[in-house]
C-alpha positions as CSV (number, residue, x, y, z in Angstrom):
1,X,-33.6,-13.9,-22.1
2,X,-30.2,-13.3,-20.9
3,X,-29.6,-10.7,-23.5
4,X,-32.6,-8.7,-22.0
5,X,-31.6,-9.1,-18.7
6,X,-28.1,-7.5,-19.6
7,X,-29.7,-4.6,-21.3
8,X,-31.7,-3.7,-18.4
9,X,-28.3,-3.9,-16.4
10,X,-26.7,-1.5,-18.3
11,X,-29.6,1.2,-18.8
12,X,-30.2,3.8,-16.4
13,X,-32.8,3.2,-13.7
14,X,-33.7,3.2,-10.1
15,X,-33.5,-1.1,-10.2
16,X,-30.2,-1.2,-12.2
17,X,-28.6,2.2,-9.9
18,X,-29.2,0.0,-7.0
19,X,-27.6,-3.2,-7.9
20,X,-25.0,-1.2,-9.2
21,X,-24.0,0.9,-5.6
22,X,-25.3,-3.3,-4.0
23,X,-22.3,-4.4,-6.1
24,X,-20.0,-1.6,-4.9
25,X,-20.7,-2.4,-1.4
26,X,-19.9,-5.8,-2.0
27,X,-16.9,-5.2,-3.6
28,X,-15.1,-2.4,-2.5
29,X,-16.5,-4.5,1.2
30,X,-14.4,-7.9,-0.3
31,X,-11.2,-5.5,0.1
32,X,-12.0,-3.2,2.9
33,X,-12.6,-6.6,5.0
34,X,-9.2,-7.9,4.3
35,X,-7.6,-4.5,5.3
36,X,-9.3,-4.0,8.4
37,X,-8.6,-7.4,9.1
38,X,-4.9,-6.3,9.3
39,X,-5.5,-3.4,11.1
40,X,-4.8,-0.8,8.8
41,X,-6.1,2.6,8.7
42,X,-8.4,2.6,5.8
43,X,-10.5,-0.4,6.3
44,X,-14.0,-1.8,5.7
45,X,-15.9,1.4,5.7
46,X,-13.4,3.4,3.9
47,X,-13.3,1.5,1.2
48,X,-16.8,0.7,0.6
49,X,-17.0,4.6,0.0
50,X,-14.3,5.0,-2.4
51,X,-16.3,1.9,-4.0
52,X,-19.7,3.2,-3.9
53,X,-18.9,7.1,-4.5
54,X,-16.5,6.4,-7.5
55,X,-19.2,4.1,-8.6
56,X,-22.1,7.0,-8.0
57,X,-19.7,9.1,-10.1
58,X,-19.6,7.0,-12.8
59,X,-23.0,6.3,-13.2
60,X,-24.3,10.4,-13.0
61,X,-21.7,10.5,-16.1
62,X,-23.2,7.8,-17.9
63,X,-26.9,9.9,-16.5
64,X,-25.9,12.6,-17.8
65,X,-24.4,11.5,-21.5
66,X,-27.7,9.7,-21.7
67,X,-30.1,12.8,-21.4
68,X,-27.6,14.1,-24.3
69,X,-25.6,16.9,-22.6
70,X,-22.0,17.6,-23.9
71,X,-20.0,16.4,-21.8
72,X,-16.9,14.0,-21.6
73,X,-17.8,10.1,-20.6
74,X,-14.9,9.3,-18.8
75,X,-14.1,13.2,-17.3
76,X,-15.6,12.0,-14.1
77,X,-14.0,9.0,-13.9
78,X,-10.8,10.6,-14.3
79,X,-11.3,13.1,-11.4
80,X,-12.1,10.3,-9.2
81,X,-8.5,8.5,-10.1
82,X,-6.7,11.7,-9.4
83,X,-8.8,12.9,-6.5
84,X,-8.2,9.7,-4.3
85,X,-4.4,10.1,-4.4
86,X,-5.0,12.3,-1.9
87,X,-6.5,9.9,0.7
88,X,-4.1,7.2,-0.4
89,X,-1.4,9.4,0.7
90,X,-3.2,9.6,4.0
91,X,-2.7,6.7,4.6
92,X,0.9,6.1,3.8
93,X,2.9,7.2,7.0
94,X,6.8,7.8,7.3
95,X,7.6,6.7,11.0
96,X,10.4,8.4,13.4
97,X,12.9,5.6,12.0
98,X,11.9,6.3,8.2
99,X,10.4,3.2,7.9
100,X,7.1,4.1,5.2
101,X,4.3,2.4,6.1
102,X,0.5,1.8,4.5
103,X,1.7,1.7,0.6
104,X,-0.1,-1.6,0.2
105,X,-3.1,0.3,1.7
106,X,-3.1,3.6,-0.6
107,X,-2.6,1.5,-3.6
108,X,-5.6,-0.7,-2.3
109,X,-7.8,2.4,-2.0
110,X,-6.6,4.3,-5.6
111,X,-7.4,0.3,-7.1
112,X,-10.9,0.3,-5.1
113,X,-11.8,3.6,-6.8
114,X,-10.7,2.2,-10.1
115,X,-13.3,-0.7,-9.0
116,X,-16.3,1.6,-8.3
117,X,-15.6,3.4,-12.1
118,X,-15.7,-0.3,-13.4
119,X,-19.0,-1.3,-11.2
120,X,-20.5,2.2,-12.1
121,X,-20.4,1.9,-16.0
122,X,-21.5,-1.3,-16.1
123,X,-18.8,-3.3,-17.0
124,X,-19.5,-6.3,-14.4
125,X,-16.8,-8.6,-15.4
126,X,-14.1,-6.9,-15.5
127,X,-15.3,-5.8,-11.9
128,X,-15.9,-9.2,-10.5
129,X,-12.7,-10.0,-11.9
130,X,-11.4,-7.0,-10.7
131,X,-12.3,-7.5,-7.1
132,X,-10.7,-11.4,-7.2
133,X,-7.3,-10.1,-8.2
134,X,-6.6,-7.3,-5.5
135,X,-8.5,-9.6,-3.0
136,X,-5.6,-12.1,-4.1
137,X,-2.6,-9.6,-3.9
138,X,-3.7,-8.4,-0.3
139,X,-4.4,-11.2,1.3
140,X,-2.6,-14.2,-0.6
141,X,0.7,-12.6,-2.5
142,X,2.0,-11.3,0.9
143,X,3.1,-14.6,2.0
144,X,6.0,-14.4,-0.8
145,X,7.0,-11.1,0.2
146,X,8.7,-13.2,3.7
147,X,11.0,-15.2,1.1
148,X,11.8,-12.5,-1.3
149,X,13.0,-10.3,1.6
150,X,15.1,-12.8,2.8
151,X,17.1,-13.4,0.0
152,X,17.6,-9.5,-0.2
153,X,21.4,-8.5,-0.2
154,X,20.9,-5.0,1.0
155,X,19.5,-4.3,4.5
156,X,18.1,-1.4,6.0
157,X,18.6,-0.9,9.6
158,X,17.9,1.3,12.7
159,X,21.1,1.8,15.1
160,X,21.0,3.3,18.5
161,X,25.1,4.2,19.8
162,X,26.2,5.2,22.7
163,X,28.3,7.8,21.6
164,X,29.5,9.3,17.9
165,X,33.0,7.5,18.0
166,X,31.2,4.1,18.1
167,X,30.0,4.8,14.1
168,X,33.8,5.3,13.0
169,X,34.5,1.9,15.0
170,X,31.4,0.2,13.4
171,X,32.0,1.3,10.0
172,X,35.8,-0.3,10.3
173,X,35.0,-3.3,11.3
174,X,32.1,-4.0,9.2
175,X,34.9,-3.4,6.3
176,X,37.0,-5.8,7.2
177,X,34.1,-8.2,7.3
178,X,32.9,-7.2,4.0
179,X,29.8,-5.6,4.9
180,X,29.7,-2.0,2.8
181,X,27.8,0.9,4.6
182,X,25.8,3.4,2.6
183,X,23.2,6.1,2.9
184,X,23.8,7.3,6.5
185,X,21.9,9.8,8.1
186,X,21.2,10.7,12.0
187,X,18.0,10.7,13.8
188,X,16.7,11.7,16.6
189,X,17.0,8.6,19.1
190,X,13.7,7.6,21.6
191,X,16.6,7.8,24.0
192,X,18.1,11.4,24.1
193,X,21.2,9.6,26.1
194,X,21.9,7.6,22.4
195,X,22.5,8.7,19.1
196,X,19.7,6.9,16.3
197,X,21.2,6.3,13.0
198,X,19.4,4.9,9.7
199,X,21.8,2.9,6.9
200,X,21.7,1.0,4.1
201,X,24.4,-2.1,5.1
202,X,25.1,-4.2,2.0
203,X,27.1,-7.6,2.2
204,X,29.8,-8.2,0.0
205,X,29.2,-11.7,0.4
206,X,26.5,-14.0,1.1
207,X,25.0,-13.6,4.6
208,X,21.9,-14.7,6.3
209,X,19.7,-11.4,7.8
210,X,20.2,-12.9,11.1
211,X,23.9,-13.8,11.7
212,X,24.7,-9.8,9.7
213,X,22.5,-8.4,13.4
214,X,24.9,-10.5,15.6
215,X,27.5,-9.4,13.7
216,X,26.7,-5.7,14.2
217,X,25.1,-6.3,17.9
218,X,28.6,-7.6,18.5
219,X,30.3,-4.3,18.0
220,X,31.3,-2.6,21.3
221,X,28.8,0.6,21.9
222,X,26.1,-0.3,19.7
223,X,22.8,0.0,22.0
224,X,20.3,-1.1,19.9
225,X,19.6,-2.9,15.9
226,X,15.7,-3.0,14.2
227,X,16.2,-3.7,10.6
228,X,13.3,-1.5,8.9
């Protein structure tokens, strides 16, 4: 009985095309929900497309291997990998402060495509599966990211000045308090009165994220701190 039933899933046919694009929607929905949620660019609807068209593509290559033309099983599939880069990197966004934003996202979409292929050829484990792990990693594995990042010895900061001789003064004085500066570079500052600075500040000793902001906040001339 159950053997039958799985044979019918995994032949071609109008029943087995439409539980296949169902189980797309409901999928590639599972993740698109969850990035909406957030408010990120790409969300419910987005998603559910790169689920169901990667999943349509898969399924016309299995279509066509079936009514025996010569042609690669997986070609399709691998166009659909390589052609959704190019809305992942739509997604991914390099703000005025070089902070890079929506990486989680593009990897989501590029992993949703990969999820459609899976639900197209038939292979519904591994896309049930599939959908419980990236469903996991957006919305549960974030939560450790607020730990990691504290324990991080290198910081990455945003710094407004009042004027250019205030960098020499900052740099000197975060030497003698063991703070090393590195990967400097100017920017142009919301404030056109200020000059915006991004660097790399990395503590020769142990310090909390919060007492290393007083500590540069405490430096005569500096306007503004956002650590990015």
């Amino acid at each position: 009985m159950i053997d039958n039933i799985l044979n019918i899933l995994h032949s071609i046919s109008p029943i087995t095309i439409a539980f296949r694009l169902l189980l797309a929607l409901i999928c590639g929905g599972i993740i698109g929900f969850e990035r909406g949620r957030k408010g990120r660019p790409a969300g419910l609807r987005t998603h559910i497309l790169v689920c169901i068209g990667s999943s349509l593509a898969m399924i016309t290559n299995q279509y066509l291997y079936n009514m025996g033309t010569s042609t690669d099983v997986a070609r399709m599939g691998a166009q659909v990998i390589s052609g959704v880069s190019f809305l992942g990197a739509g997604t991914i966004i390099i703000t005025g402060r070089h902070q890079v934003k929506g990486l989680t996202t593009a990897a989501s979409l590029w992993a949703c495509a990969c999820l459609g292929l899976t639900v197209g050829c038939g292979f519904y484990s591994a896309a049930l599966l599939g959908t419980l792990s990236i469903w996991v990693v957006n919305s549960l594995l974030h939560r450790l990211e607020v730990p990691i990042h504290s324990r991080v010895k290198i910081f990455r900061v945003y710094i407004e000045f009042r004027e250019i001789k205030v960098i020499r003064e900052m740099m000197t004085f975060l030497k003698e308090n063991k703070v090393k500066v590195s990967d400097l570079e100017f920017i142009k500052a919301d404030d056109k009165s200020k000059i915006g600075a991004t660097l790399t500040l990395i503590p020769l000793v142990k310090v909390e994220s919060e007492k290393l902001q007083l500590l540069v906040n405490s430096i005569d001339g500096v306007e503004y701190l956002e650590e990015i």
